[in-house]
N, C-alpha and C positions, 0 to 999 in steps of 0.2 A: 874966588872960591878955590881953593887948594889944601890938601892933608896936609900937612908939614911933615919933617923927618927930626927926630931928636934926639940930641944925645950926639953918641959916635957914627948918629949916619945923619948927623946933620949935613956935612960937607959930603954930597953926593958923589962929589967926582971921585972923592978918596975908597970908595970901597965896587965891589962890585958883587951882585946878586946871583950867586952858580945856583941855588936849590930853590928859586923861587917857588912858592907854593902856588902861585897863579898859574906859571907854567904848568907845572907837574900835574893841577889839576886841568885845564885843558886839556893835555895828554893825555887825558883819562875821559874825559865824557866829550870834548869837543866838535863832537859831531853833529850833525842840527839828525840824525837818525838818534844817536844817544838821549839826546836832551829827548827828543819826542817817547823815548820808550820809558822814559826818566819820568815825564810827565803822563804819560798812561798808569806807568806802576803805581803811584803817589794816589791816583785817581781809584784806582782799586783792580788795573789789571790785570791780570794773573798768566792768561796761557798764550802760548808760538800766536795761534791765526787771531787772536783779538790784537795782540800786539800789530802785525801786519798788517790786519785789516784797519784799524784806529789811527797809527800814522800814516799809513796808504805807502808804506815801503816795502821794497822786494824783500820776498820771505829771505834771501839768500841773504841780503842785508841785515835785515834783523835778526837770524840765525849770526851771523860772524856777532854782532854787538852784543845780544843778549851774552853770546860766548865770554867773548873779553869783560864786559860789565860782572859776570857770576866768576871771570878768573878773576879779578881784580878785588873782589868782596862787596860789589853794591848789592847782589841779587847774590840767593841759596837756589839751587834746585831741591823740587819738592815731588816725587811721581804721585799721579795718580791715574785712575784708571775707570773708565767708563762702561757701564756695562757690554759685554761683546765687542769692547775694543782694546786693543792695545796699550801697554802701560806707556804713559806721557809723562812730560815734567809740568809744573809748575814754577813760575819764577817768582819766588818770595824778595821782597825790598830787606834786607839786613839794617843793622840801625844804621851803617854808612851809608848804604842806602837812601834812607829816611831823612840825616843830617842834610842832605842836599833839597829838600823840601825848599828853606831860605831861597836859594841860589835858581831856582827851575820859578816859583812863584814870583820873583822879584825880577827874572827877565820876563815873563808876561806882563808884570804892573808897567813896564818901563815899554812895552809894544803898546799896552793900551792907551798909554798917556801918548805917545811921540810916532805912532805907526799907524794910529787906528784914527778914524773919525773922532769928532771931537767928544762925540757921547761913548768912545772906549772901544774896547774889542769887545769879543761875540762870550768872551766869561769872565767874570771877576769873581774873587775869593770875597768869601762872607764869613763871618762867625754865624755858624749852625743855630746858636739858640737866638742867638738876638738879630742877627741877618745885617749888622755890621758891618761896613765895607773897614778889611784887613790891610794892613798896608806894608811891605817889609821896606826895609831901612837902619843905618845903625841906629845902634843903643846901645846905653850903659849893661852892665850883666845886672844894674837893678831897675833897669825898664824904661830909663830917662832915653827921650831921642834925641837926636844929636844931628847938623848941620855939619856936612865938610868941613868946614873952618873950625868944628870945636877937634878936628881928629888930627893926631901924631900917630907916625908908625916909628916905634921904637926897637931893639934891638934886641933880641930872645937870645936864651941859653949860649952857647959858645961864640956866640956872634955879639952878644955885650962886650967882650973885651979884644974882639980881632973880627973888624965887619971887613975885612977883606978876601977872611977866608973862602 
């Protein structure tokens, strides 16, 4: 079982990958703090101490990430304010945000299956109306799913004609 490579990055050895988007994305949430505040927000969390308290991480921690996550565009700051208290933020998911839904629900399916007892971990994703167990994984953009072997990684925009660069 393996993607293939096609085209002008068939010959692997011939090019090499400076902008990898795996990386870059790594760079950006790779923290098991990130991914947890990643999976609270998805979940419906909103404020500083549910955050904390929900991943069971030091405020100071989730203070720097929430930071970097709302510089970076996953999360918007949103104040609000409670009665007889001080104005706070809320941290809104943007749709960057949101697009990493795939990516946060698809390493839990892959703990449940290979990390957990054999009856799963302690949540799985359902579809709300019908209580369908959801399953991420490729697909075509019109819904057919797809096996490793049916997939090629091919060569996007200036990299079609100079995979070296």
């Amino acid at each position: 079982m393996s993607i293939t490579f096609a085209g002008v990055l068939a010959d692997r050895s011939a090019w090499q990958l400076e902008n990898c988007s795996i990386a870059m994305a790594m760079d950006v949430i790779g923290t098991r703090s990130s991914m947890l505040i990643l999976r609270e927000a998805l979940c419906g969390t909103v404020r500083f101490d549910d955050f904390a308290r929900r991943t069971r991480t030091s405020e100071a921690i989730v203070a720097a990430r929430l930071k970097q996550l709302t510089e970076i565009g996953l999360f918007v700051k949103q104040p609000y304010q409670e009665p007889g208290k001080r104005t706070r933020d809320e941290y809104l998911l943007t749709e960057m945000g949101k697009d990493l839904l795939p990516a946060v629900f698809a390493l839990m399916q892959w703990g449940n299956k290979h990390l957990q007892a054999e009856e799963g971990g302690p949540l799985r994703l359902v579809e709300r109306s019908t209580g369908e167990p959801v399953t991420i994984g490729p697909r075509t953009e019109s819904g057919r799913s797809l096996d490793p072997d049916d997939l090629a990684i091919v060569a996007n925009g200036d990299w079609v004609d100079s995979p070296s660069s």
